[in-house]
Structure formats: structure tokens, C-alpha cells
C-alpha positions as CSV (number, residue, x, y, z in Angstrom):
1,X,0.0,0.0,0.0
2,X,1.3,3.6,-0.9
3,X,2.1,5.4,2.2
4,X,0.3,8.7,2.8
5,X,3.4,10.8,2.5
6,X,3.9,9.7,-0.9
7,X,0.4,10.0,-1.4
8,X,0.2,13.5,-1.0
9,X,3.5,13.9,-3.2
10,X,2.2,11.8,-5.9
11,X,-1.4,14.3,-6.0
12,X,0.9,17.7,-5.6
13,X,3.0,16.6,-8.6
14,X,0.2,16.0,-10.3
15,X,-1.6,19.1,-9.6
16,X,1.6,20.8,-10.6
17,X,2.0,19.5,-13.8
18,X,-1.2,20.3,-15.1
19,X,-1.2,23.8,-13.8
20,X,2.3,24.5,-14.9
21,X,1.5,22.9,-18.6
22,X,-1.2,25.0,-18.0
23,X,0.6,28.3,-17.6
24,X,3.3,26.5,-20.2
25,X,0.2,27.0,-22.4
26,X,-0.4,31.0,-21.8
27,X,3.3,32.0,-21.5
28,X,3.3,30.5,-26.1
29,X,-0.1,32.1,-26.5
30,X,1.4,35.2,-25.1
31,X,4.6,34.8,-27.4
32,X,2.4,33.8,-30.4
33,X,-0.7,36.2,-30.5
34,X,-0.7,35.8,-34.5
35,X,-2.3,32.0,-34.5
36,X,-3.5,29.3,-32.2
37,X,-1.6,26.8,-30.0
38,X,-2.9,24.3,-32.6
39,X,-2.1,26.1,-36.0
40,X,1.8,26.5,-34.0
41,X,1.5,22.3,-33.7
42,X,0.1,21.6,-37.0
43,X,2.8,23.8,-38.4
44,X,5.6,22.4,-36.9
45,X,4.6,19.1,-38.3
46,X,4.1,20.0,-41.5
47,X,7.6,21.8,-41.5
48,X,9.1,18.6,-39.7
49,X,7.6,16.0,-42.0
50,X,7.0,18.0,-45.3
51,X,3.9,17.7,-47.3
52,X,2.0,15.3,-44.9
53,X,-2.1,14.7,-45.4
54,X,-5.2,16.0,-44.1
55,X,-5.9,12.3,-43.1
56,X,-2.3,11.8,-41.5
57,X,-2.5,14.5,-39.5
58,X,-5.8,13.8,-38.3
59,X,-4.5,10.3,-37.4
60,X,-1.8,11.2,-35.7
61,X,-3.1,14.1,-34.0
62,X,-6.1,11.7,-32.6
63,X,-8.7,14.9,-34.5
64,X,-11.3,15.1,-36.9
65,X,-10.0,15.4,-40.6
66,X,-12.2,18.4,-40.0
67,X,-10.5,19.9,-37.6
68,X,-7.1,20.1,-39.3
69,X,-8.9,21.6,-42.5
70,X,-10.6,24.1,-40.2
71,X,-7.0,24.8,-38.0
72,X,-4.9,24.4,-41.9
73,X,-7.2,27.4,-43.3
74,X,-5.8,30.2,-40.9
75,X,-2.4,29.0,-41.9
76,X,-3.4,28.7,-45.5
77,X,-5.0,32.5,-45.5
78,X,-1.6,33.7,-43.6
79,X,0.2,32.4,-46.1
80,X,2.1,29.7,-44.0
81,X,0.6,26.7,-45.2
82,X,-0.1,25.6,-48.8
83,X,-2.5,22.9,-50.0
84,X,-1.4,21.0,-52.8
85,X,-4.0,18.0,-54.4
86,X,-2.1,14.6,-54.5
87,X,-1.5,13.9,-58.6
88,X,-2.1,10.3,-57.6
89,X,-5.3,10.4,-55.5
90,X,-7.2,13.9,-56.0
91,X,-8.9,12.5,-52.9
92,X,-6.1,13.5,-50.8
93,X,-4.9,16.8,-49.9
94,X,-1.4,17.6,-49.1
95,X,-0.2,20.8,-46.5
96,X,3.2,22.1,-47.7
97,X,4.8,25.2,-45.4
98,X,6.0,27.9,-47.4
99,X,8.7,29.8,-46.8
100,X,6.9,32.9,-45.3
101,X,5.4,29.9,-43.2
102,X,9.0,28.2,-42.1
103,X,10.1,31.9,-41.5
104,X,7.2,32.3,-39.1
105,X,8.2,29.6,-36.9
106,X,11.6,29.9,-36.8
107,X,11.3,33.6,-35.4
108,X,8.1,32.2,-33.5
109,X,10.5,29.8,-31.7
110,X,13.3,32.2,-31.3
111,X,10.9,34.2,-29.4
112,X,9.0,31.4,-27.1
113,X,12.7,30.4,-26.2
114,X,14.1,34.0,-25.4
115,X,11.0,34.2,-22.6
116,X,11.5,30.8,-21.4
117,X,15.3,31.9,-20.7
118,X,14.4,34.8,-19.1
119,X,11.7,33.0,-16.8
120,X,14.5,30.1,-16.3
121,X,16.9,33.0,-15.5
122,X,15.3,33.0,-11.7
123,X,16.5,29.2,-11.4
124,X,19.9,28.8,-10.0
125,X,22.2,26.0,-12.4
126,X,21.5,23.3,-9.7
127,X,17.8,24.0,-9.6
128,X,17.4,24.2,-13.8
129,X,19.7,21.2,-13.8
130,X,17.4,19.1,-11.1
131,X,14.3,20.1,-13.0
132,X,15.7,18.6,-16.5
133,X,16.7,15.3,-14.7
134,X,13.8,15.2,-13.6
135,X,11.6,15.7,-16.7
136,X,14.3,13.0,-18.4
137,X,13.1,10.9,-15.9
138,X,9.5,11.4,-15.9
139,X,9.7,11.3,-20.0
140,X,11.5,7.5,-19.6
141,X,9.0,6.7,-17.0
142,X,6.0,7.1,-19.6
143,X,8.0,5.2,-22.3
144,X,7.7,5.5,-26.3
145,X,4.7,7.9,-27.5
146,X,2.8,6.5,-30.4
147,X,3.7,9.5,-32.7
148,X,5.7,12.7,-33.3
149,X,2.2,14.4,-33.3
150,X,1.5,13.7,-29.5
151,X,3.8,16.6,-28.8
152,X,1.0,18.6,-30.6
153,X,-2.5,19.9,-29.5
């Protein structure tokens, strides 16, 4: 039986995580007024994995095909994303990032990075390098994920 100490530690860190994912969450939105956590996400795939399908994404996202049209069209009308109909199935539509697109997230991810180091600044180097062990840690602990696009939406 777990202990109640552990109890209690095992409920904090899990109140912790979600609320700092949480504020994880504002401190991007902040950083990235122009679009959505998910148009950052679907980007970053699409950038990381080149022309990929509606229907892929929508797989490995674990989403509607009709929510990655919906969340591709603001990157499509930004000029970030284009769509591209595959020559061997018209079926299928491909997102392609264009260069204004790839462009966008570098600077985007400059900038997300710059205000993490600042927050991270108040850390000490033991502290900062505690914390990464022990996100290494937790990250082992939950194993393989089933897809690069878990690290999305």
C-alpha cells in the first residue's frame, strides 16, 4: 500500500504539472498572438515531416479530418501553409509550409525560447539542472509515445 506521504506527493505533482502545462500553455499564447496553439502544432509538423495529409494528420493528432482543414485554413490564409491536391489520389490533400510559413516559426520559436530563458533566468544552475533530470526521468518513465504528433494539441 502507498504510504500517505507519498500520497500527497504523488497528488501535488500531479496538480503541478497540469497547472504549470497550463501556464506553459499562456506564456506560447502570449509569445504567439498571430495564430492558435494548434495552428503552432500543426505547423511544426508540417515543417518537420513536409507535405503530410489532411488524413495523417488527423490520425496522428487523434482529431477530426475536419478539424485540421478548419485549424490548416488560418495557416493557408496567412500564407504559412499551402495545400497541394495529390496527382495520384485527387482524394487526398497535401499541407506544404511555405517559406513565409518556415520563416514564421523559426522567429516564432526564437521568441518562445528567449521568454522561457528569461523566466529560467530566476533558477539557479542546480535547480534548472534538477528540474531537466527530472523531466528526463518522468519522459522515460512514460516510455515511447505512439507519434511525433502527440507533442501537438
Amino acid at each position: 500500500m502507498v504510504d500517505r506521504r507519498r500520497q500527497e506527493h504523488l497528488a501535488e505533482f500531479y496538480h503541478l504539472l497540469r497547472k504549470v502545462g497550463h501556464r506553459v500553455k499562456q506564456e506560447v499564447a502570449r509569445e504567439v498572438q498571430e495564430v492558435s496553439f494548434a495552428e503552432l502544432a500543426l505547423l511544426r509538423y508540417v515543417l518537420e515531416h513536409g507535405p503530410v495529409s489532411v488524413g495523417s494528420l488527423a490520425q496522428g493528432f487523434s482529431v477530426s479530418k475536419s478539424f485540421v482543414t478548419a485549424t490548416a485554413e488560418g495557416l493557408v490564409r496567412r500564407g504559412y501553409v499551402e495545400k497541394e491536391v495529390d496527382p495520384g489520389d485527387r482524394r487526398v490533400v497535401r499541407l506544404r509550409a511555405t517559406p513565409e510559413g518556415e520563416s514564421f516559426y523559426r522567429d516564432t520559436e526564437r521568441r518562445i525560447a528567449a521568454r522561457f530563458a528569461e523566466i529560467l533566468e530566476k533558477m539557479g544552475e542546480d535547480l534548472l539542472e534538477n528540474c531537466v533530470r527530472g523531466l528526463r526521468v518522468l519522459d522515460e518513465a512514460l516510455g515511447p509515445g505512439t507519434s511525433d504528433a502527440e507533442r501537438g494539441f
